[in-house]
N, C-alpha and C positions, 0 to 999 in steps of 0.2 A: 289549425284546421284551414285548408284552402277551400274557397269555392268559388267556381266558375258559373257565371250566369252567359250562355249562348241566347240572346235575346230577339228568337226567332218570330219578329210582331208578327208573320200569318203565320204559325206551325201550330199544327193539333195533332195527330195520335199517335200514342208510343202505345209499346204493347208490354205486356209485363207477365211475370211469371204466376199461375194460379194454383192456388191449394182448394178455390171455392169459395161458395158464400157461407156469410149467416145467415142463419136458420129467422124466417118470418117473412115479413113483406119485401124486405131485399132480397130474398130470392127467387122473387116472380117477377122483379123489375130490371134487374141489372144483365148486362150483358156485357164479358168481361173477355178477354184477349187471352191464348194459352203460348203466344209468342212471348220470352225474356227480353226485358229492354237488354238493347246493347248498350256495352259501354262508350261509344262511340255518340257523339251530337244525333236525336232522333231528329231526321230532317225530310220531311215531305211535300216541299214544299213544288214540286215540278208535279204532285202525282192528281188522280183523276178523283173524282170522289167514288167511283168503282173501286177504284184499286183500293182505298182506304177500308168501303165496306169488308173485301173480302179476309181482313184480318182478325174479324173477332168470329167468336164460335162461345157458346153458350154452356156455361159448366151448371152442374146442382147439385158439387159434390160437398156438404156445408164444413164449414169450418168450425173452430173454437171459440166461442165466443168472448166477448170483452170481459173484465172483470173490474167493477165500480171498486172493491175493496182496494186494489190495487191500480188500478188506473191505467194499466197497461196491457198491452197485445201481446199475447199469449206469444211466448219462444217459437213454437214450433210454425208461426207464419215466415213465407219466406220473405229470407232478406237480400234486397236487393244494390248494388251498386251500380250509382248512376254517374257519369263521366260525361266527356264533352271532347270535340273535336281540335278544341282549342285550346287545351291543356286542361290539368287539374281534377280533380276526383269530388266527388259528393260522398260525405260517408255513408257507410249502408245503414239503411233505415230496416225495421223491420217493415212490411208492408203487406195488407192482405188485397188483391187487387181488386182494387173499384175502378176497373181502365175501361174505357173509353170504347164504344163505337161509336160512328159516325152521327152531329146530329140528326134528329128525324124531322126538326123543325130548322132545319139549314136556313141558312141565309145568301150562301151564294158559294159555288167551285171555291175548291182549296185553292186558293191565295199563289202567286207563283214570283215572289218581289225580294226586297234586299233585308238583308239579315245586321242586325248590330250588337256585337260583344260585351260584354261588360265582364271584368273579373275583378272578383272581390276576395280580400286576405283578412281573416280572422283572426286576430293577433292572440297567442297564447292560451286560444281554446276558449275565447270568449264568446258568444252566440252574439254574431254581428245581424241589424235585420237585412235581409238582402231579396227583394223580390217585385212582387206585382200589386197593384192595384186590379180586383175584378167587381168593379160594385155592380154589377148588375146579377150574381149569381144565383142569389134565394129570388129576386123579383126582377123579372126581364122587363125591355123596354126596345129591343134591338130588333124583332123579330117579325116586326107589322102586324102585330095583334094589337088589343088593347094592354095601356102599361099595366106593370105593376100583378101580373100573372104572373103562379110560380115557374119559372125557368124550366126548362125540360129538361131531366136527370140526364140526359144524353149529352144537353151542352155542358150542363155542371163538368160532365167528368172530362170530355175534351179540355177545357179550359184548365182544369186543375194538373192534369197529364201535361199539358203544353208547360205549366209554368214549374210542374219537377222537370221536365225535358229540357227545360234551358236551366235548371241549378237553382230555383228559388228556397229558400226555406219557409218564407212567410207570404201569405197574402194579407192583402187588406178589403174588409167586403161588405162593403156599406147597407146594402140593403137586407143583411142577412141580419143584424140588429137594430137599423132605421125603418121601422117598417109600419105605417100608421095612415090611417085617413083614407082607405079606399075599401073598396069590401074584401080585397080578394089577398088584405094584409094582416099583419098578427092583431093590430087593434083596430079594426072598423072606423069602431066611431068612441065616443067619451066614455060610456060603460062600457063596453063589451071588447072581448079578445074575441080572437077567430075559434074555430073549429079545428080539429083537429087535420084536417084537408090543407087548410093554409102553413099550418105549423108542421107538416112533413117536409117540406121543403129546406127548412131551416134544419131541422133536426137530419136529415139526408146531406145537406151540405158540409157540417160539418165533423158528421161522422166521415166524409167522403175524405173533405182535407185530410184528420188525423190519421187514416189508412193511408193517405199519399206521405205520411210522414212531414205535412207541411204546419206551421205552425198561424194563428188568425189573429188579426186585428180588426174588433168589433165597435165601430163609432154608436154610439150607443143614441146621438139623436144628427140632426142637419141644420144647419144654419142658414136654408134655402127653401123654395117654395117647389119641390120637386117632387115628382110622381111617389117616389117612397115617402113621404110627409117630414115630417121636422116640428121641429120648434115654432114656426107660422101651423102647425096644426094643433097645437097644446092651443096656445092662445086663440084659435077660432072654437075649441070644445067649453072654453071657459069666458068667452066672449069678452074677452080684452083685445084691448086696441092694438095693431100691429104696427103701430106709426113709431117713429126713431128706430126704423131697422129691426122692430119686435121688440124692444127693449126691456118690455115688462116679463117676459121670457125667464131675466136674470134677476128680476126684483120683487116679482107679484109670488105672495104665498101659495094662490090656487094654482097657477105656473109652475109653480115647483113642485106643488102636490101630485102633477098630473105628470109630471116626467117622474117622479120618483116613483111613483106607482106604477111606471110604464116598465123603468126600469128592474123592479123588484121582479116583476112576472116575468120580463124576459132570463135575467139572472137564474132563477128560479125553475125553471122549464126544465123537464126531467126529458128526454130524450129518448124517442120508441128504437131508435137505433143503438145505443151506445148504452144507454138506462144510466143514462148519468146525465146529473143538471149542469144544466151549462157552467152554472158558477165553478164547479168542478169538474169541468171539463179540462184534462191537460193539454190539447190543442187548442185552446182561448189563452193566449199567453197574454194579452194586452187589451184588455178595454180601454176607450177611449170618449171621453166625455161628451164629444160632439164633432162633428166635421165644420171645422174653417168658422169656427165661433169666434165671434169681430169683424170676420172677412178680413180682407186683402190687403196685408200691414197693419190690420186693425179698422179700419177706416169704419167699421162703424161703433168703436168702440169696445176695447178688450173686455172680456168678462170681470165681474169684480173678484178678486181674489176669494170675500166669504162665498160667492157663488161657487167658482171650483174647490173652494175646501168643501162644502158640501156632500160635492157631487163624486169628488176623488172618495171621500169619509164613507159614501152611501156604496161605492164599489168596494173599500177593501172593508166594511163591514161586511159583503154576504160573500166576496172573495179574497182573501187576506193573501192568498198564495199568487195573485196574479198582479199583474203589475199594470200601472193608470198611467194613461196618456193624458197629460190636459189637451183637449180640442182645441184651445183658443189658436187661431190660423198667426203664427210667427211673432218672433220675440223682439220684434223693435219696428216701430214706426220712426222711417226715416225723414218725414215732415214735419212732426212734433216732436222725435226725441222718445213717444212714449213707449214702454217697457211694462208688456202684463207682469202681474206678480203673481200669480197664480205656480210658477215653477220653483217660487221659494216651499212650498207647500209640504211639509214631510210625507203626505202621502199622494203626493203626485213623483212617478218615476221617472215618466218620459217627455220633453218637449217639442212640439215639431214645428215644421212649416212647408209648405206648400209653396212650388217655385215654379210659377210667369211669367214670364222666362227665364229662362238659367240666367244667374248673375252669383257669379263667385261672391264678390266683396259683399253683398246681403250676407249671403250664407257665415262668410266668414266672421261678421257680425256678429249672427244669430250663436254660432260658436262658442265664441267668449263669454255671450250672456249666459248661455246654457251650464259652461263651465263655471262661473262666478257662483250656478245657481246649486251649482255639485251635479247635475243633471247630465244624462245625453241628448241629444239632439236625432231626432228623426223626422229626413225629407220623405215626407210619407203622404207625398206627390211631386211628379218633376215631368217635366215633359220631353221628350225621347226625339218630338222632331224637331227643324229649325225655322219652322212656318213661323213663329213668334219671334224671330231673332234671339240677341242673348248671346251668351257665352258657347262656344263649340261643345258639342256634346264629348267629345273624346276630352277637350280640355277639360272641363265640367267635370269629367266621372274623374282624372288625374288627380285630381285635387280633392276631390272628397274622399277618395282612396286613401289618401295620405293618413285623413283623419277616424282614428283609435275609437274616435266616441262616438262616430256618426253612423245611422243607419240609411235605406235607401229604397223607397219603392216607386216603383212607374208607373205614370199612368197612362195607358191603362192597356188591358188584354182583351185581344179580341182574336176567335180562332178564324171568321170568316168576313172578307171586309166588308162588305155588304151591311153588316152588320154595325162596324162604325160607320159608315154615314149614317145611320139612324140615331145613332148617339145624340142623349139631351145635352146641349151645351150651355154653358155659364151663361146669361143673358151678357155679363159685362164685356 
């Protein structure tokens, strides 16, 4: 299987072929394109934000709905084959169109700047990961509102359109599973989940993905004190000390009680879109224990192994069909020497790390351990520009190319750049 990623950082709207909506609230909200993508790179990156409005036009002719027994979209949705300028084909996907118009909650003119390629080869039909980073998609933060409001269905489907448009098959989308500690999130406060208002969002985005035919990586909590909440919000509900980097996080009983029970209801979540819980949903192909747990090499300390046995135990207990990322952020501390063990773990599948700056010989490191561990490896963050220094990006992607076992996502997507400068950045 080839796939070519056109990694268009400001492109948004491709148009796509329609058969209609589903039948309910999606079809009072969506507004969908009756243009077929072309097989050709969608590139609009010179165009007006007029010219973009005038491509969508409004269907209600409904479609076939989903079927929870079998888990899949109905045949008769059209399938679409999506291609690139730059060689290489995307197989066709069936797809009912959740495409894209313009958002209504913009951030600034379509983008007019330089485009950077990346292709990726699948070796003998194996599902390589290959895509983007969009953490802001269930809870925006980009927009000049207050954070941590659901995203406007408008940018959801740009963002998701942009990243089939350049070849991705996975995102990864942090706050569409990290999602705690403010009102306008799945868990408020220590008792209480949201309303049904807060959880459309979620339930909307990933129905969105799985009509784009793309597949999700769901960090299931954060290892940072950030608008979508984390792990520093467990510990403030159950009033432990956040001192050694949160550490009680990974040791305190009521800490655990209070992520497991975060995570059951999220798992759990039956979907007013799809009518299937996420646990069983077939686009959640990788839940992930947490984002960048240790931090940066570890430096504040890898998780203990019985912590991620756990936590991997507690995922493929309510989803045995999906496959566990351990969060802990990379496989070797190159000042200590030390090496999470959490990837020896039989129900952990996937190990990653998170790269700032590009540096081969980490990576190639990280490799070996992964491999020892029987595991693959997913860079499932990496940074695309050179403001950081590092390794050349062309070099960089040559060389992980190489590698059978490795998968790959950027961070991060944004369809209007306006919108990354308001990006929260890492305090470090």
């Amino acid at each position: 299987m080839r796939w070519t990623i056109a990694l268009n950082l400001a492109l948004a709207i491709s148009s796509v072929a329609a058969q209609g909506l589903p039948p309910g609230p999606l079809q009072a909200q969506l507004q969908v394109a009756k243009a077929a993508l072309k097989e050709q790179e969608v590139d609009i990156l010179r165009r007006s934000d007029d010219d973009v409005t005038n491509v969508a036009d409004i269907l209600d002719e409904p479609s076939a709905p989903l079927s929870e027994a079998t888990n899949e979209i109905p045949a008769s949705r059209t399938a679409i084959r999506f291609g690139s300028s730059s060689g290489g084909d995307r197989d066709a996907v069936a797809h009912n169109p959740l495409i894209t118009a313009p958002a209504k909650r913009g951030c600034a003119p379509i983008y007019s700047g330089s485009r950077t390629t990346i292709k990726a080869l699948g070796a003998g039909g194996n599902f390589r990961i290959i895509g983007t980073n969009i953490y802001w998609l269930c809870n925006d933060e980009n927009v000049g509102l207050p954070k941590g409001l659901p995203t406007d269905k408008s940018r959801v489907r740009e963002a998701l359109a942009a990243a089939v448009a350049f070849g991705a098959n996975t995102v990864r989308l942090t706050t569409c599973a990290t999602s705690l500690g403010s009102p306008t999130l799945l868990q408020p406060n220590a008792t209480n989940f949201a309303d049904e208002i807060y959880w459309d969002i979620h339930d909307y985005v990933l129905f969105a993905a799985r009509e784009y035919g793309l597949r999700v990586v769901l960090p299931l909590t954060d290892n940072y004190e950030y608008y979508h909440g984390g792990k520093y919000t467990f510990l403030l509900w159950k009033k432990l000390s956040s001192g050694q980097y949160g550490a009680q996080f990974l040791t305190n009983s009521q800490a655990w009680s209070a992520y497991m029970g975060y995570v059951r209801t999220v798992m759990n979540r039956r979907s007013k879109y799809s009518r299937v819980q996420y646990k069983n949903e077939p686009t959640i192909l990788f839940w992930e224990t947490g984002n960048e747990l240790g931090a940066y090499f570890g430096r504040e300390g890898y998780p203990p192994q019985a912590w991620t046995g756990k936590a991997a135990g507690l995922i493929k207990g309510l989803a045995p069909n999906t496959l566990v990322i351990d969060g802990t952020d990379g496989l070797w501390n190159y000042t200590t020497g030390a090496i999470p063990q959490g990837g020896k773990l039989s129900t952990v599948d996937i190990v990653t790390d998170h790269v700032y700056p590009r540096n081969w010989g980490i990576i190639k490191k990280n490799i070996s351990i992964a491999q020892g561990f029987g595991k693959n490896l997913l860079l499932g963050e990496f940074d695309w520009t050179n403001s950081n220094g590092g390794d050349s990006l062309s070099s960089f992607l040559t060389q992980a190319l190489k590698q059978p076992t490795l998968g790959a996502l950027v961070w991060n997507i944004y369809i209007r750049p306006r919108c990354a400068m308001l990006e929260l950045r890492h305090p470090q």
